[in-house]
C-alpha positions as CSV (number, residue, x, y, z in Angstrom):
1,X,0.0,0.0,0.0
2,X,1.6,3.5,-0.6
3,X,2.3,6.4,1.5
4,X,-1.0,8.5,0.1
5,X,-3.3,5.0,0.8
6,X,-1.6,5.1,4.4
7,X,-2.4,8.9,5.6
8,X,-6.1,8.5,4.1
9,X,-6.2,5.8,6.3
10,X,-4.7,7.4,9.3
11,X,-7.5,10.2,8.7
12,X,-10.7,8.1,8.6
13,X,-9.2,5.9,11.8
14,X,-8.7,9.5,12.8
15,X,-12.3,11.0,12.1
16,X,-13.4,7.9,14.0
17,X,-11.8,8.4,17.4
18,X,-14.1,10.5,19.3
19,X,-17.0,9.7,20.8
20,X,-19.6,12.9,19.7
21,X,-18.1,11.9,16.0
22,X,-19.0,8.6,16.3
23,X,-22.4,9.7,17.6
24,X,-23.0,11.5,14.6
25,X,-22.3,8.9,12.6
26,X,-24.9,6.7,14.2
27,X,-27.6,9.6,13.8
28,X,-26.5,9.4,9.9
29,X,-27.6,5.4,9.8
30,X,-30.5,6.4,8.4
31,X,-30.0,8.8,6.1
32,X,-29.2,12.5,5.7
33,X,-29.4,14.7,8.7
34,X,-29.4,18.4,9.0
35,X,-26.5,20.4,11.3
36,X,-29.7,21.6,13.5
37,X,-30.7,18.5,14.3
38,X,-27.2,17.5,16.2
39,X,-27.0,20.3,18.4
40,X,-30.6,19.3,20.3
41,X,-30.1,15.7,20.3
42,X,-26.3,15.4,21.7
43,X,-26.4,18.6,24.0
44,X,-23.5,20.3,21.9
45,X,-22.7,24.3,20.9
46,X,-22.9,24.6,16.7
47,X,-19.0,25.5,16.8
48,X,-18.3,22.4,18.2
49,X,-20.9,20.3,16.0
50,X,-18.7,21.9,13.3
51,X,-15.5,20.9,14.4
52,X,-16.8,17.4,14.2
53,X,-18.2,17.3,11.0
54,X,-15.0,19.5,9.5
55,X,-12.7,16.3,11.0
56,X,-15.6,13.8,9.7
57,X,-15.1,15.4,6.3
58,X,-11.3,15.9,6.5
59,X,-11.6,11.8,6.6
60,X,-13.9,11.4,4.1
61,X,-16.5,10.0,5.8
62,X,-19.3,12.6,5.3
63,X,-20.5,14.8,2.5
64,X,-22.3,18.0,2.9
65,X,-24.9,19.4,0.5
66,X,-27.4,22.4,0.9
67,X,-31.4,21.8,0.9
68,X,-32.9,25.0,0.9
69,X,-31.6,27.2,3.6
70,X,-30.4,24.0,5.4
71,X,-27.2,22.3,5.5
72,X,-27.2,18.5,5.2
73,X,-24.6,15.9,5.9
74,X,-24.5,12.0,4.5
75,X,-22.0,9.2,5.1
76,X,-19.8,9.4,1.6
77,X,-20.0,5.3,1.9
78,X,-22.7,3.2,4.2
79,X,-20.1,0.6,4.8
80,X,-18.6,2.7,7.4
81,X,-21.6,1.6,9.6
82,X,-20.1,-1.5,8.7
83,X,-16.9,-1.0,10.4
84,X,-18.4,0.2,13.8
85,X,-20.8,-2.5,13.7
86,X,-17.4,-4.8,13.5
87,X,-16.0,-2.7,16.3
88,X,-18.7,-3.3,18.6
89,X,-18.8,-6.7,18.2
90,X,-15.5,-6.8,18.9
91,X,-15.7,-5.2,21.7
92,X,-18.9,-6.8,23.0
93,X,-16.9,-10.2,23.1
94,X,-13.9,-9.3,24.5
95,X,-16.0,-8.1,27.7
96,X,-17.9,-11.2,27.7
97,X,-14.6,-13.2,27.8
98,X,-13.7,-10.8,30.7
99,X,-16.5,-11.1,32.6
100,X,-16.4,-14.7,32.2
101,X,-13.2,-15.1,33.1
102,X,-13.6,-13.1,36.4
103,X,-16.5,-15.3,37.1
């Protein structure tokens, strides 16, 4: 894989490693969602919101596009639900082997 492959990479990985972006993500599962409808439903200031969504787009993860006097944001590529839903069952198992092991 070459350098350029590598740092894209290292940016979606990246866009991925905080918890309000990957909260946003989730409220993208089921399509398209307006920046005003993040702020009410995760408690967050709009600057911050943006922050987010400038590092979800830095990855390439997210798209924006304007309806009307609304901005709109989309996953670029569903399959990224894919790759949480692969994290989380990977997590989910290793704390079931830990539990079980404690027990």
């Amino acid at each position: 894989m070459s350098e350029r492959a590598f740092r894209m990479q290292t940016r979606a990985f990246k866009a991925l490693s905080h918890p309000t972006r990957i909260a946003i993500l989730e409220m993208m599962r089921n399509g398209a969602i307006c920046s005003c409808e993040i702020e009410p439903a995760l408690g967050l200031r709009q600057s911050n919101i943006a922050q987010h969504l400038a590092v979800l787009r830095g990855g390439q993860l997210v798209r924006s596009y304007r309806d009307g006097s609304r901005v709109m944001y989309d996953v670029v590529d569903a399959r990224v639900f894919e790759v949480l839903d692969i994290i989380n069952t990977v997590l989910h198992e290793e704390m079931e082997q830990a539990v079980q092991a404690l027990a």
